[in-house]
C-alpha positions in Angstrom: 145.2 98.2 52.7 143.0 97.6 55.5 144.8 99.9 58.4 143.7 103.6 56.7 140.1 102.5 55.9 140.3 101.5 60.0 141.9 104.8 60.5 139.4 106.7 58.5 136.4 104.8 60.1 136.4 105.6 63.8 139.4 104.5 66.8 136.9 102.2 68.3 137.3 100.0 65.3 140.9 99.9 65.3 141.3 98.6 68.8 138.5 96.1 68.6 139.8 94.6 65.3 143.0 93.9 66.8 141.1 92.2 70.1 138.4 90.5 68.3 139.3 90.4 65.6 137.6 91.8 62.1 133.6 89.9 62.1 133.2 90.6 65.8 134.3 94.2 65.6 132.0 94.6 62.4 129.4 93.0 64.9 130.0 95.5 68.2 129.6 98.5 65.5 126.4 97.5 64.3 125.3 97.1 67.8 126.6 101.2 68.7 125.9 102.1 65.2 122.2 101.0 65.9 122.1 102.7 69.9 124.1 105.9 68.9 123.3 106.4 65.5 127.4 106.3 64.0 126.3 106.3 60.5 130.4 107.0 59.5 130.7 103.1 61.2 128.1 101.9 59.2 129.0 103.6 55.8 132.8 102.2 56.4 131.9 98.5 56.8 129.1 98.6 53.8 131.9 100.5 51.4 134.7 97.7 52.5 132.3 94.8 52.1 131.7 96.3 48.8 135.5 96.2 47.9 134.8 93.1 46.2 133.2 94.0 43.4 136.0 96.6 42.6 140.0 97.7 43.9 138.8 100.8 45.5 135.9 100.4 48.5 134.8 103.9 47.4 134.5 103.3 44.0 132.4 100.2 43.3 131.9 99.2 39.7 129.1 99.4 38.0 127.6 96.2 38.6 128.2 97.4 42.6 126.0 100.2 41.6 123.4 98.8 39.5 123.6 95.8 42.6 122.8 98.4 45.0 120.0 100.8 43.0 117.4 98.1 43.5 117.3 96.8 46.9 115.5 93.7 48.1 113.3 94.5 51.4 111.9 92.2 53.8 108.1 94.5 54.4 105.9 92.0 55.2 107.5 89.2 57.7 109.8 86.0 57.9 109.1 83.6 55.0 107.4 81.3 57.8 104.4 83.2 57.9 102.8 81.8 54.8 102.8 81.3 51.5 101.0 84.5 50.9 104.1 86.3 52.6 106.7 84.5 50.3 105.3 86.0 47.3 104.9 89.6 48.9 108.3 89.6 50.1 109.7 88.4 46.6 107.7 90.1 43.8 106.3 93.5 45.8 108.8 94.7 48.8 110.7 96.6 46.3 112.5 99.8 47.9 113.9 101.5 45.5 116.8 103.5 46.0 117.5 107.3 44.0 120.1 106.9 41.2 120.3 110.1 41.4 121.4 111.6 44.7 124.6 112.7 44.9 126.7 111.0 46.9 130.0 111.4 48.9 133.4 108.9 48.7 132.3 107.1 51.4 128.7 106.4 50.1 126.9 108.4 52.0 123.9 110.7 50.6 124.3 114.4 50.6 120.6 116.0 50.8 121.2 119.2 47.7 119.5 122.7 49.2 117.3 123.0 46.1 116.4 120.5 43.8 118.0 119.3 41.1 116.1 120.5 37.4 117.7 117.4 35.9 116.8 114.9 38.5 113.4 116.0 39.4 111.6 118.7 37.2 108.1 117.6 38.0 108.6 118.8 41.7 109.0 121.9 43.1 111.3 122.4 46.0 110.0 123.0 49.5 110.8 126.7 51.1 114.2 125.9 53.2 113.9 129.4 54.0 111.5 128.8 57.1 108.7 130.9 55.1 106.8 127.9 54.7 104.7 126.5 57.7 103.3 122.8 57.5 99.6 122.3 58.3 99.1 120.5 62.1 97.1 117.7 60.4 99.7 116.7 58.2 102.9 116.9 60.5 104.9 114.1 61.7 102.5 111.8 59.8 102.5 109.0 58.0 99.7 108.2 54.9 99.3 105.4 52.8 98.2 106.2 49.2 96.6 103.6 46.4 97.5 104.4 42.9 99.7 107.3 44.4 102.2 106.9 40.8 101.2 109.3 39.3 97.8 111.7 38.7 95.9 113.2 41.8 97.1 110.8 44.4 101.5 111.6 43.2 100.0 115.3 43.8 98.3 114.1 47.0 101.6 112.4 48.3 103.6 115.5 47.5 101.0 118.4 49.1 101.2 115.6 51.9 105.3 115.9 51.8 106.0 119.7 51.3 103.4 119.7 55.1 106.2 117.9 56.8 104.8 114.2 56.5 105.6 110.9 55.2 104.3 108.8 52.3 103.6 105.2 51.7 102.8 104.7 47.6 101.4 101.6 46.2 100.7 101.6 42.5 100.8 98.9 39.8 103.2 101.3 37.7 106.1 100.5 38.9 108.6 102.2 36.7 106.3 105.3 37.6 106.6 104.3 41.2 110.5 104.4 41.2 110.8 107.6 39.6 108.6 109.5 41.5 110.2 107.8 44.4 113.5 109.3 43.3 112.4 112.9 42.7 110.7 112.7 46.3 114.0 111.7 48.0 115.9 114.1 45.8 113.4 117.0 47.0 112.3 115.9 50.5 115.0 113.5 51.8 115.5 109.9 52.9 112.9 108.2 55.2 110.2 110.4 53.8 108.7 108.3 51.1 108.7 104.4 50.0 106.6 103.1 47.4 105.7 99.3 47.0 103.9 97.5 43.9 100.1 97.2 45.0 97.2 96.4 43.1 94.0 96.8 44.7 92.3 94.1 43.1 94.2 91.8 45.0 93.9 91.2 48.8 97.1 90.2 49.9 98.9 93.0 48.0 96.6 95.4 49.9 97.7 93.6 53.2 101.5 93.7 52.1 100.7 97.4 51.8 99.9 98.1 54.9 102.3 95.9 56.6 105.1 97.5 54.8 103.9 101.0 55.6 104.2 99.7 59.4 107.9 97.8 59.0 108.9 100.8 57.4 107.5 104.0 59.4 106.2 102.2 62.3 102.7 103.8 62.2 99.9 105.4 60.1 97.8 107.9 60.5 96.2 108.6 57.1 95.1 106.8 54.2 93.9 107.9 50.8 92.2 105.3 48.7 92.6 106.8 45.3 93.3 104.4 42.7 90.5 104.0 40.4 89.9 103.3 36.2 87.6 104.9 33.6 86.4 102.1 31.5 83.0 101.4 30.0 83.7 98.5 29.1 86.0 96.4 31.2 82.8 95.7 34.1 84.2 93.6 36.2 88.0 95.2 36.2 86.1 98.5 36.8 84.4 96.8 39.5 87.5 95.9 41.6 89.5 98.8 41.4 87.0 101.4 41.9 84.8 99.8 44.6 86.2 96.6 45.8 89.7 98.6 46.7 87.7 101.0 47.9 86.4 98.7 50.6 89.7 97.1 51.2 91.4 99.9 51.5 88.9 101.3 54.1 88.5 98.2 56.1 92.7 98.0 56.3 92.7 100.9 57.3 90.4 100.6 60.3 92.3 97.7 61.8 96.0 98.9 61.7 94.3 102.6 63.0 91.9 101.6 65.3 92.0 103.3 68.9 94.4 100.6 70.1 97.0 101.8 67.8 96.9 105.7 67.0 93.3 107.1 65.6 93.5 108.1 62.4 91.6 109.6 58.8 90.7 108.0 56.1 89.9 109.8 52.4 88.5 107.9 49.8 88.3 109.6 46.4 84.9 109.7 44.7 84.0 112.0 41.8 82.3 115.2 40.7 80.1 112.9 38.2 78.6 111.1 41.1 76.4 114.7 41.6 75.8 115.6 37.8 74.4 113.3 35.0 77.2 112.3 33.0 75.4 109.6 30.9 78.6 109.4 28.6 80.5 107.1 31.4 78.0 105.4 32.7 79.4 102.9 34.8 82.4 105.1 36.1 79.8 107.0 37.6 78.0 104.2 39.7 81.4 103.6 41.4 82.0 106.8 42.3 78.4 107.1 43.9 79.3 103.8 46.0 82.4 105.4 46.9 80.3 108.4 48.1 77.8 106.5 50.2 79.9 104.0 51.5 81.8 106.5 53.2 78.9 108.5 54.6 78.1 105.5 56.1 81.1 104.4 57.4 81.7 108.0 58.4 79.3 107.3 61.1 80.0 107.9 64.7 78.8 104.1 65.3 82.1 103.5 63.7 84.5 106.2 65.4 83.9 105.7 68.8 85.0 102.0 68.5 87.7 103.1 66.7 89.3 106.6 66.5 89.4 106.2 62.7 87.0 108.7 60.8 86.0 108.6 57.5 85.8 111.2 54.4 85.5 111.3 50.8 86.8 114.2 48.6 85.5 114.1 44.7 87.5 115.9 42.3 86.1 117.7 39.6 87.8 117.8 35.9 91.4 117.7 36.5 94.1 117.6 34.2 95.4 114.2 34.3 95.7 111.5 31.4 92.2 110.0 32.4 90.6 113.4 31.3 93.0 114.6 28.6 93.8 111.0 26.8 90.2 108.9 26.7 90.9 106.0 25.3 88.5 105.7 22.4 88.6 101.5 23.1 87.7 102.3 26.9 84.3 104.5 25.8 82.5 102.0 24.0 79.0 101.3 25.9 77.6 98.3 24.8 74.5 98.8 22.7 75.5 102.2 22.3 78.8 102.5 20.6 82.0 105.2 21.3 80.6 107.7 23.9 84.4 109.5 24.0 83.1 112.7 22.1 80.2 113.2 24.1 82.6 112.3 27.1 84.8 115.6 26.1 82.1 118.0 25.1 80.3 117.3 28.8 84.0 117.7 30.8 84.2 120.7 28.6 81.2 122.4 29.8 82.4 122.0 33.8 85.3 124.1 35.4 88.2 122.4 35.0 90.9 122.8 37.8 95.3 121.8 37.7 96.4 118.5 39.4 98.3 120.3 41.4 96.2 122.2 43.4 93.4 118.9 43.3 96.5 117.4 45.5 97.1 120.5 47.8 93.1 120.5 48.8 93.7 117.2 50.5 95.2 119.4 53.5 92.0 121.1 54.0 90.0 118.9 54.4 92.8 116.9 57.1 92.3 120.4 58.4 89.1 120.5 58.9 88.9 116.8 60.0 85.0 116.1 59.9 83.7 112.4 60.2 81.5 111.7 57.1 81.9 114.9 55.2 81.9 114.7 51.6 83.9 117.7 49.7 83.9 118.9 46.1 87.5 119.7 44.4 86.6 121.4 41.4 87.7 124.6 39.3 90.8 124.9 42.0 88.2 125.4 45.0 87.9 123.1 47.4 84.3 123.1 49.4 82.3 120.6 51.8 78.5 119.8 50.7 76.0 119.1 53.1 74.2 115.8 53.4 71.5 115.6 52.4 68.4 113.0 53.1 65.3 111.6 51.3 62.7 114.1 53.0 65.1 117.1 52.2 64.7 115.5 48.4 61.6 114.8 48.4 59.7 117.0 45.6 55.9 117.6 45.6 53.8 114.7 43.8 
């Protein structure tokens, strides 16, 4: 049954099977496959090598299919590297392949002209009609974003995707992570989004995030650092997400962009609250005026001319993700103080609230706009830089 698959593949393959024989022609395809981009070659080989796991190469069974939906990647390096790698390449290189793309006989994935409702309804298909133009300052590039699952940075990732770039997630949700993953693919196509299990607490899962984002699209050029917890009373958890991360995630992104490499942005993601007195979260809103000073500072042109890298911070204002609609009534006890969820509501009440959706799309502006150090205000579906100010323009009579 071999001689019509070798037919169907390409005549290069018949003639070298017969000379070499079957492994070395499989090998000299790879090697053209790889130079000329034959992607029939490729698909023929992968669908007969799957022939095992059912009669017909084209129709694997469904342990072939639930084999290949989850695909084990190296990101990060050879196991010889170090311990540290071992783990990264075993628990968090995940690339996750859609389920849901339709595919031909041979294996190969058709890209549908509009979405499909069933597959994907939280995503709205991009104009194929040439009516939409992609921003400059997003084309052609690659960003990294932290907790990019689901909330403002999943509506970051996609205003970042329908402007012709590329998107490296990291979240801890990794069933989240997978389906947005699929939807993105489904909507965008391949090689346009990967997603990786990342959390920011941990070093070497920030490092494997950045490495993989490399491996995988061989550059970056922007990174987001928006993963971040409301929690009054989980300090030290708090602590780590919202303003260790912060600093890993700005600090990783200096080395792999420096000048040496390509230049590149860097957004951290502070809040509205850092600017208005919101006693009710207390805590929350100490890291988020970190995240605002620490990048003014490291938005300094001390730091861009070594480097090419600049730094920005955009803080949203109330926006309709579960962090604003569903406190947790546990996560809003102050100690001392009791539940501060009611008060919580009745002061996001009083302040224009804006859609997640177009919190995401006001990340292009300000790539736009591209100013080291600037600090912008996303609220009430405006989008709007605020000027720096210092202790003498503060300073009130005494």
């Amino acid at each position: 049954m071999r001689f019509p698959y070798v037919i169907h593949c390409v005549n290069f393959s018949i003639i070298s099977s017969f000379i070499m024989g079957f492994k070395n022609a499989k090998f000299l395809c790879n090697i053209l496959s790889q130079e000329l981009q034959i992607k029939s070659v490729v698909t023929f080989f992968k669908s007969y090598s799957a022939s095992k796991c059912g009669n017909d190469p084209c129709k694997p069974t469904e342990k072939c299919k639930k084999e290949d939906s989850t695909k084990q990647k190296d990101f990060c390096g050879s196991k010889s590297e170090s311990p540290s790698q071992d783990r990264c390449n075993s628990e968090n290189a995940l690339e996750y392949k859609s389920p849901c793309m339709p595919r031909t006989p041979t294996g190969s994935i058709v890209i549908p002209p509009t979405c499909a409702p069933s597959c994907c309804p939280a995503i709205k298909c991009p104009d194929l009609r040439g009516k939409h133009f992609c921003s400059p300052a997003v084309l052609g590039k690659v960003a990294i974003i932290t907790g990019g699952a689901n909330g403002i940075g999943l509506h970051i990732a996609l205003a970042i995707l329908k402007n012709g770039g590329k998107v490296f997630l990291g979240d801890t949700q990794v069933e989240a992570g997978k389906n947005v993953l699929c939807q993105m693919i489904d909507t965008f196509g391949e090689n346009k989004a990967a997603f990786i299990k990342c959390d920011v607490t941990k070093a070497e899962d920030m490092k494997c995030l950045f490495k993989a984002a490399i491996k995988e699209f061989k550059q970056i050029d922007i990174v987001v650092n928006n993963a971040g917890i409301f929690s009054n009373n989980l300090v030290d958890r708090l602590v780590e997400v919202n303003i260790k991360g912060v600093i890993r995630g700005t600090f990783l992104g200096f080395k792999y962009m420096r000048r040496n490499r390509t230049g590149g942005t860097i957004i951290n993601i502070g809040s509205i609250s850092a600017y208005d007195t919101h006693y009710a979260e207390p805590l929350y809103v100490g890291s988020k005026i970190f995240v605002s000073g620490f990048s003014k500072s490291m938005g300094h042109d001390y730091f861009f001319k070594q480097t090419g890298v600049k730094v920005m911070a955009m803080c949203p204002g109330v926006t309709m993700t579960p962090m604003v609609t569903d406190v947790d009534e546990a996560s809003s006890v102050l100690d001392g103080f009791g539940k501060m969820d009611d008060i919580l509501r009745e002061q996001c009440d009083e302040l224009p609230s804006q859609s997640v959706e177009e919190c995401g799309m006001h990340i292009i502006r300000i790539l736009e706009v591209n100013v080291n150090g600037s600090e912008w205000i996303s609220e009430g579906d405006e989008i709007y830089r605020i000027k720096t100010a210092d202790r003498h323009t503060l300073r009130t009579c005494q």
